[in-house]
C-alpha positions as a Markdown table, in Angstrom:
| # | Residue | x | y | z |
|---|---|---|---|---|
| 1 | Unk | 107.2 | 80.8 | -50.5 |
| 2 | Unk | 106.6 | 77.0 | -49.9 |
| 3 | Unk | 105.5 | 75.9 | -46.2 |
| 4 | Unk | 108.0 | 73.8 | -44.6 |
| 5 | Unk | 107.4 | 70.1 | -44.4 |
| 6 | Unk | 105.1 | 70.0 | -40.7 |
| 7 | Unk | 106.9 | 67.3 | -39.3 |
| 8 | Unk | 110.5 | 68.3 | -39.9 |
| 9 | Unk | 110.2 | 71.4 | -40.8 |
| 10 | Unk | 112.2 | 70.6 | -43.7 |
| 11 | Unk | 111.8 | 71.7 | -47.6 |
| 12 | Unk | 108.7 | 69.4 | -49.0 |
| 13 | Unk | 109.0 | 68.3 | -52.7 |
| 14 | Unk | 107.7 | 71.6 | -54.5 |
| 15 | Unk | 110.0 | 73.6 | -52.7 |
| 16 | Unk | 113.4 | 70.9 | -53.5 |
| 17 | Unk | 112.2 | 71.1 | -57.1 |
| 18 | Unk | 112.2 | 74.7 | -57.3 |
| 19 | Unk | 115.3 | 75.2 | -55.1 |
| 20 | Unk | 117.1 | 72.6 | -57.4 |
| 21 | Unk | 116.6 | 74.1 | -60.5 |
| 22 | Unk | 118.4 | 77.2 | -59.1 |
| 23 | Unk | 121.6 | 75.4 | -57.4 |
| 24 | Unk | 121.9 | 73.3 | -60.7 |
| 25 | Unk | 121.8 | 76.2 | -63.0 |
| 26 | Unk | 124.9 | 77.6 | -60.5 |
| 27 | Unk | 126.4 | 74.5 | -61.0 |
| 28 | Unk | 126.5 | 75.1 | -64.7 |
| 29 | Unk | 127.4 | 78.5 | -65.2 |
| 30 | Unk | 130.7 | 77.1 | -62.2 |
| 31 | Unk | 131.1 | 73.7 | -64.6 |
| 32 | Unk | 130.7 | 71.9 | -61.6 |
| 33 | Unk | 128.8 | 68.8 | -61.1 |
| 34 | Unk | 126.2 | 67.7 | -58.5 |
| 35 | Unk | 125.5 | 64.3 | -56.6 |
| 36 | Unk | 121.9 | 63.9 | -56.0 |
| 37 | Unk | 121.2 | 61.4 | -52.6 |
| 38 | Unk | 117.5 | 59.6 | -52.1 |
| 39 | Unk | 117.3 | 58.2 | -48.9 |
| 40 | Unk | 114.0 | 56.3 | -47.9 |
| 41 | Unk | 113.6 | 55.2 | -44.0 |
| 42 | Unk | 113.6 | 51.1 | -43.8 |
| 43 | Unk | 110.3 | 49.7 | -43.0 |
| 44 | Unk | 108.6 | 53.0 | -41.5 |
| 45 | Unk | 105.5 | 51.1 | -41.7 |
| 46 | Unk | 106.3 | 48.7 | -39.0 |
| 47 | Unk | 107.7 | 51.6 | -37.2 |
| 48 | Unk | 104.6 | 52.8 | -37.0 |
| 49 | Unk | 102.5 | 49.8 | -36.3 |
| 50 | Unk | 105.3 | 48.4 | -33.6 |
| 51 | Unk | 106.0 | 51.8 | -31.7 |
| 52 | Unk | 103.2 | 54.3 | -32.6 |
| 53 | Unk | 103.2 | 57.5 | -34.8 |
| 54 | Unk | 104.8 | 60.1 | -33.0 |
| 55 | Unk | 108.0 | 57.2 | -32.7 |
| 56 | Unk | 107.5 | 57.3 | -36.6 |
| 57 | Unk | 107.5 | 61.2 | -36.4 |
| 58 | Unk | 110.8 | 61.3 | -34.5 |
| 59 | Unk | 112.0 | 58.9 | -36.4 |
| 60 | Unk | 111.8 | 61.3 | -39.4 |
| 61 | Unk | 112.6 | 64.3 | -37.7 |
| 62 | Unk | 116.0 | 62.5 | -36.5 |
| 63 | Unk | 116.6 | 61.4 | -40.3 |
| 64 | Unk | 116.1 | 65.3 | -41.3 |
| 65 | Unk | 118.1 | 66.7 | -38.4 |
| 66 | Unk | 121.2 | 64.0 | -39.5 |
| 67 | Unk | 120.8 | 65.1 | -43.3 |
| 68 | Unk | 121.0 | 68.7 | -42.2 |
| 69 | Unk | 124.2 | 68.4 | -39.6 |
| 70 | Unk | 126.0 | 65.6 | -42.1 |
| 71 | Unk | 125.5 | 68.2 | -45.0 |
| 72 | Unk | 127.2 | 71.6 | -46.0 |
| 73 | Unk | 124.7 | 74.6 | -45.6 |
| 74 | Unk | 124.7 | 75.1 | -49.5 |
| 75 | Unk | 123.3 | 71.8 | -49.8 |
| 76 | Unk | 119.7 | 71.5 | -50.5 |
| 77 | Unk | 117.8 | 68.7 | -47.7 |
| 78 | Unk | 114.3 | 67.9 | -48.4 |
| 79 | Unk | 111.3 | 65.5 | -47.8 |
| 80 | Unk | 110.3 | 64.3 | -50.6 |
| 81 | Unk | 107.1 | 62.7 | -49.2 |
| 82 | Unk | 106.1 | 59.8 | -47.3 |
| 83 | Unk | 109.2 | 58.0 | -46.3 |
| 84 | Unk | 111.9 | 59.5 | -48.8 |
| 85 | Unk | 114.1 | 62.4 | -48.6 |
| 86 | Unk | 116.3 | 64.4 | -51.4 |
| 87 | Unk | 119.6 | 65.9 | -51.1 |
| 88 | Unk | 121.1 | 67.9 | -53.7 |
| 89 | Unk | 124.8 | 68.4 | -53.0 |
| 90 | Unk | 126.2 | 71.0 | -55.3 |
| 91 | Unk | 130.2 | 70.6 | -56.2 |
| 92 | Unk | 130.5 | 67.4 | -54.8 |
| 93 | Unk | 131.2 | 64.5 | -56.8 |
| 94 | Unk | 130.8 | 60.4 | -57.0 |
| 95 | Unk | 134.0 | 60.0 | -55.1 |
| 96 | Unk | 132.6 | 61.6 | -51.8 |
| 97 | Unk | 129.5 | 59.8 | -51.8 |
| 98 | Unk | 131.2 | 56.9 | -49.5 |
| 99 | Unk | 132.2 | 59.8 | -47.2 |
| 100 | Unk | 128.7 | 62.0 | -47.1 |
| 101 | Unk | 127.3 | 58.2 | -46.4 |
| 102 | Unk | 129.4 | 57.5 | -43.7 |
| 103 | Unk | 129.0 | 60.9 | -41.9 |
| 104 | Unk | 124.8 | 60.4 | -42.2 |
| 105 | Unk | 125.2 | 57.0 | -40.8 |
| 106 | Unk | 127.1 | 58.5 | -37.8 |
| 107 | Unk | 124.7 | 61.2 | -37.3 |
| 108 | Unk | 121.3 | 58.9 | -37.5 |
| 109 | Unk | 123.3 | 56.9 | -34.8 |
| 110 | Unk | 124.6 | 59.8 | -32.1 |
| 111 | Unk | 120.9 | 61.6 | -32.4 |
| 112 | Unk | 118.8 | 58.6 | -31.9 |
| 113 | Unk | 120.8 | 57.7 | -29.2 |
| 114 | Unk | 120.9 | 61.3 | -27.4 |
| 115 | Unk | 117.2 | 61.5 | -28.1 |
| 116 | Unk | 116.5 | 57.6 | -26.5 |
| 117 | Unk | 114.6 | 56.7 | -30.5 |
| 118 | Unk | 114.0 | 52.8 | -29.3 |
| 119 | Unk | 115.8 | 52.1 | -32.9 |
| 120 | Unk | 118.7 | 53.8 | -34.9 |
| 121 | Unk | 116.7 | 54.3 | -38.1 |
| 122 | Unk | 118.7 | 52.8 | -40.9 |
| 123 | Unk | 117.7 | 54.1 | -44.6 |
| 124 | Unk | 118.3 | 52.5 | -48.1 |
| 125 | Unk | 120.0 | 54.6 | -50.4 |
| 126 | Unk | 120.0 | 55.3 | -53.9 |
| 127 | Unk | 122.7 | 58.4 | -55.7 |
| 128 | Unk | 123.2 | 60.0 | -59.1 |
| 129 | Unk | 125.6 | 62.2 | -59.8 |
| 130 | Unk | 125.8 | 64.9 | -63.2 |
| 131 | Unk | 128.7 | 66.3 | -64.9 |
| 132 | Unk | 126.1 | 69.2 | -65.9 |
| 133 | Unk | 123.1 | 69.0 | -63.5 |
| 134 | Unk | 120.1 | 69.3 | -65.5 |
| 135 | Unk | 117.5 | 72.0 | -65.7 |
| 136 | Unk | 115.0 | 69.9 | -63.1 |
| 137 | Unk | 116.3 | 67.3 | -61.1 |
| 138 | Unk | 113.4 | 64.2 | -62.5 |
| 139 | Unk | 116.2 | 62.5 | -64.2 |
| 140 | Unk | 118.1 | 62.6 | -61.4 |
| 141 | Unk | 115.6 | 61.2 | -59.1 |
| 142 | Unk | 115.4 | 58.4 | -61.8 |
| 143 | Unk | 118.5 | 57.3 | -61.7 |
| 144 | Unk | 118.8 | 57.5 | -58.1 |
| 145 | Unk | 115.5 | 55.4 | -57.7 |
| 146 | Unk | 117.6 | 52.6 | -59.7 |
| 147 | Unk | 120.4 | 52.8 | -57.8 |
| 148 | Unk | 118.7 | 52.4 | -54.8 |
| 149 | Unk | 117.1 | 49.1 | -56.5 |
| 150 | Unk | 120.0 | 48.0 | -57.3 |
| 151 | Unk | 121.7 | 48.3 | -53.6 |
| 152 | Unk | 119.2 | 46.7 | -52.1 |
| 153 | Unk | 119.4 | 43.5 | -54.3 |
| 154 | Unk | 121.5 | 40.5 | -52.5 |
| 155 | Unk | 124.6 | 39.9 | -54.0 |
């Protein structure tokens, strides 16, 4: 219904939005929770400007192919646009967080190596998590953008 995103071929934003509202409402009827993940690639920009576009462009292709092998198949991966990516992970709550985390970090490092990326992209993070995810995921995303503004505050 929605062409994938042309650079890695992932879902783009209309198509998470629509996909979410269905894997939340599963959620629901289960009573299980969901842990939302926004991931935006550190300084893309100077990616960009320092190695050229098509680094930039494998640079997001790596970050989509690490979301996809780090996640479960009934999770829902997505660019989001420019820089950021979604994840919706169904059934999974804030305790797992550290441990979806740590197995994206370890994925963005083995396929930038294997692929010779001059750089293992590193990506600040922001994550909400609902009891009851709600019909569309904007409140989510919300709190998710806060959290991420919070991590990247020094301590």
């Amino acid at each position: 219904r929605y062409a994938p995103d042309p650079i890695t071929g992932l879902a783009g934003r209309r198509a998470f939005h629509d996909q979410y509202r269905r894997l939340a409402a599963v959620a629901r009827r289960r009573n299980n929770g969901g842990l939302l993940v926004v991931l935006d690639v550190h300084q893309l920009k100077n990616i960009n400007d320092q190695h050229g576009y098509a680094v930039g462009d494998d640079v997001l292709r790596t970050v989509g192919d690490a979301l996809i092998e780090a996640t479960r198949t009934t999770d829902l991966v997505a660019r989001h646009g420019g820089d950021e990516f979604a994840v919706f992970l169904p059934d999974v709550g804030p305790k797992d967080v550290d441990v979806v985390l740590a197995r994206v970090r370890d994925k963005l490092a083995e396929l930038s190596q294997k692929r010779g990326l001059p750089l293992t992209p590193r990506c600040n993070v922001g994550v909400a998590y609902s009891q009851a995810p709600p019909d569309t995921a904007d409140d989510l995303l919300r709190e998710a953008d806060l959290d991420m503004a919070r991590r990247r505050r020094p301590a």
